[in-house]
C-alpha positions as CSV (number, residue, x, y, z in Angstrom):
1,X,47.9,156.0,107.7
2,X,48.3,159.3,109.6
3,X,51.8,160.7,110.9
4,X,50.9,163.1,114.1
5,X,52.8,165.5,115.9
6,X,52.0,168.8,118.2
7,X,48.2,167.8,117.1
8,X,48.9,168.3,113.2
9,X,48.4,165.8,111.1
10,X,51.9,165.9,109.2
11,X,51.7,163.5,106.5
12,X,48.6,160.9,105.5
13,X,48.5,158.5,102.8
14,X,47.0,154.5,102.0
15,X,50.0,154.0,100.2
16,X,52.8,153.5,102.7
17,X,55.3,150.7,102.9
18,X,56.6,149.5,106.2
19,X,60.7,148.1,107.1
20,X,61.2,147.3,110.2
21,X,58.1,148.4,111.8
22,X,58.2,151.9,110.5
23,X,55.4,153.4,107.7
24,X,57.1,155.4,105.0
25,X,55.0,157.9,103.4
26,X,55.1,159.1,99.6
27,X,56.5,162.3,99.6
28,X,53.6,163.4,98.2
29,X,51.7,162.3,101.4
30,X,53.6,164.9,103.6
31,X,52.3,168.8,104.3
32,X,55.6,170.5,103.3
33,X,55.1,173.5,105.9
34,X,56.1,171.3,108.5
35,X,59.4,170.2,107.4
36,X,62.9,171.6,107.1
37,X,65.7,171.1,106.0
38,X,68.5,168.8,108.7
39,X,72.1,168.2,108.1
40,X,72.0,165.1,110.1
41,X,72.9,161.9,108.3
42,X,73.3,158.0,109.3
43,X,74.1,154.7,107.9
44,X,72.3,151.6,107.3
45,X,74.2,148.6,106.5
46,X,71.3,147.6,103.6
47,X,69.2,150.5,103.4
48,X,72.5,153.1,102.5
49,X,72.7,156.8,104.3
50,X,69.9,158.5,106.1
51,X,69.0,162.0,105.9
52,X,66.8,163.9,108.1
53,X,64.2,166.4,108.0
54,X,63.0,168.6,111.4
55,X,59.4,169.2,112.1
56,X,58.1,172.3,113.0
57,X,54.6,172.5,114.2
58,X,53.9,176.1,115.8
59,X,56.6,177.5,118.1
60,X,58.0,173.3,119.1
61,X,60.0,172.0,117.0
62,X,61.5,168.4,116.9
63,X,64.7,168.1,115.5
64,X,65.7,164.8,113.3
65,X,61.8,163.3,113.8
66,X,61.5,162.7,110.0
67,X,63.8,160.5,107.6
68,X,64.4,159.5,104.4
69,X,67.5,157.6,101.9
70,X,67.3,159.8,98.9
71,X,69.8,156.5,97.2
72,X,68.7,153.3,99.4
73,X,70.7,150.6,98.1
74,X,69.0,148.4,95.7
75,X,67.7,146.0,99.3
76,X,65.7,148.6,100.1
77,X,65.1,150.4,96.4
78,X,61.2,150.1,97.6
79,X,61.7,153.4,99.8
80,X,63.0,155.4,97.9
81,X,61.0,158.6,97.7
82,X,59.5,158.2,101.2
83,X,59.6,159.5,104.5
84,X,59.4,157.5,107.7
85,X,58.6,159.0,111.6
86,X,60.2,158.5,115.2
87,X,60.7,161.1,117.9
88,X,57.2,161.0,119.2
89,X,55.5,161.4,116.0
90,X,52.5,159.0,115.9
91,X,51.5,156.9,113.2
92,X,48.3,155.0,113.1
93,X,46.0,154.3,111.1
């Protein structure tokens, strides 16, 4: 699987798990150059609290378009350590 955005490939990996329709990658899988550091958080009844990364891919940046539970609750203990896309970041294989 591929994560795209502003024609970069931004993360790539065989080994992603999907929840509700949505690829997480390894963190491993993911070109660090591209992320930074967000302050935004949300909450999942089953999965726990979200944090966020922003991409940056030249001069755009998308703010929010990358997410990950650092402590998923043990329902979702199989993403832990991965990163999933939305925003108008497309994933395909």
């Amino acid at each position: 699987m591929k994560a795209i955005w502003n024609h970069e490939i931004i993360a790539e990996s065989d080994d992603t798990v999907v929840v509700e329709g949505n690829h997480y990658f390894p963190e491993s899988a993911l070109r660090r150059e591209f992320f930074a550091p967000s302050d935004q958080k949300s909450s999942c009844p089953w999965k726990g609290v979200a944090s966020y990364y922003d991409l940056v891919v030249g001069d755009r940046k998308n703010a929010g378009a990358a997410w990950y539970y650092a402590e998923p609750k043990p329902a979702a203990a199989e993403i832990k350590g991965r990163v999933a896309f939305w925003r108008g970041v497309e994933v395909s294989a």
